[in-house]
C-alpha positions in Angstrom: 112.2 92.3 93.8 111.3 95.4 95.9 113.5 98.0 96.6 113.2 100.9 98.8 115.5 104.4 98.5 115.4 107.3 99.9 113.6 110.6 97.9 114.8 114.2 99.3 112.4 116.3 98.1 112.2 120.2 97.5 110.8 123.0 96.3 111.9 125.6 94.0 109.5 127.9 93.3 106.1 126.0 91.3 108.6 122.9 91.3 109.5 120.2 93.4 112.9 118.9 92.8 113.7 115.5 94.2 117.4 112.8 94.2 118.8 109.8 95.4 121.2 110.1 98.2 122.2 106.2 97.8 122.1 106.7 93.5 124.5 109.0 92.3 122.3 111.0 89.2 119.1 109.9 90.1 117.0 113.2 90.0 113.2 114.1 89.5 111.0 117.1 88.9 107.8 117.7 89.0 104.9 120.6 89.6 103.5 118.3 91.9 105.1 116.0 94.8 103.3 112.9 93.0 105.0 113.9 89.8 108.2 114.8 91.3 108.0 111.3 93.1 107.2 109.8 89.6 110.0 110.9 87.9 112.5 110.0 90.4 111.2 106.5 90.5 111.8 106.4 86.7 115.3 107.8 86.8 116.0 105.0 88.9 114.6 102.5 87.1 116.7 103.8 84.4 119.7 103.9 86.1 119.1 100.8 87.3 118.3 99.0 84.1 121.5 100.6 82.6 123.6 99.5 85.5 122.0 95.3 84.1 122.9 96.0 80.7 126.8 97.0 81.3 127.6 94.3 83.6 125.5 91.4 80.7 127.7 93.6 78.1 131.1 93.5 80.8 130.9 90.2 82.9 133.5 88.3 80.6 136.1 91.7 80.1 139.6 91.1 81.1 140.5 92.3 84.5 142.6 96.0 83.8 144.3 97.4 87.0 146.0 100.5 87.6 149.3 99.5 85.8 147.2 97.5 82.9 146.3 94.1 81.7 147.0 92.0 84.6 148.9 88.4 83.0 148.8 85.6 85.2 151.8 82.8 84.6 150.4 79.3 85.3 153.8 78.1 85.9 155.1 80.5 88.0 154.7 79.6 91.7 153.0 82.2 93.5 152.1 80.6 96.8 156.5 79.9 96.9 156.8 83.5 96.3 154.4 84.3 99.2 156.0 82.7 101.5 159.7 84.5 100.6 157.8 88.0 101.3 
């Protein structure tokens, strides 16, 4: 699978400093653009191979909301309750 993102590149003195805008921490540096490109692309892949490995390590976690552990009751009638609302 391809995927495209966009690179914002820079330069900062003998550097060239590049991120993400659509992957929040993905930066790169580099003394050339090639290099700064480079390094990007691999903080990416990174991210990107981290972002696999929590949700393999998370798919089966209970679901937690705001006020904790959310308990469903198999007898309880919901749709009935619905409707009262």
């Amino acid at each position: 699978m391809k995927n495209e993102f966009t690179a914002v590149i820079e330069r900062n003195g003998d550097w060239y400093i590049a991120y993400c805008p659509e992957i929040p921490g993905a930066n790169g540096q580099g003394r050339t653009i090639d290099e700064c490109r480079a390094s990007l692309a691999a903080a990416i892949d990174l991210i990107h191979e981290d972002s696999r490995e929590y949700i393999q390590r998370h798919k089966h976690a209970e679901i937690v909301g705001l006020f904790g552990k959310i308990d469903f009751d198999p007898a309880y009638d919901y749709k009935r309750q619905r409707k009262r609302r």
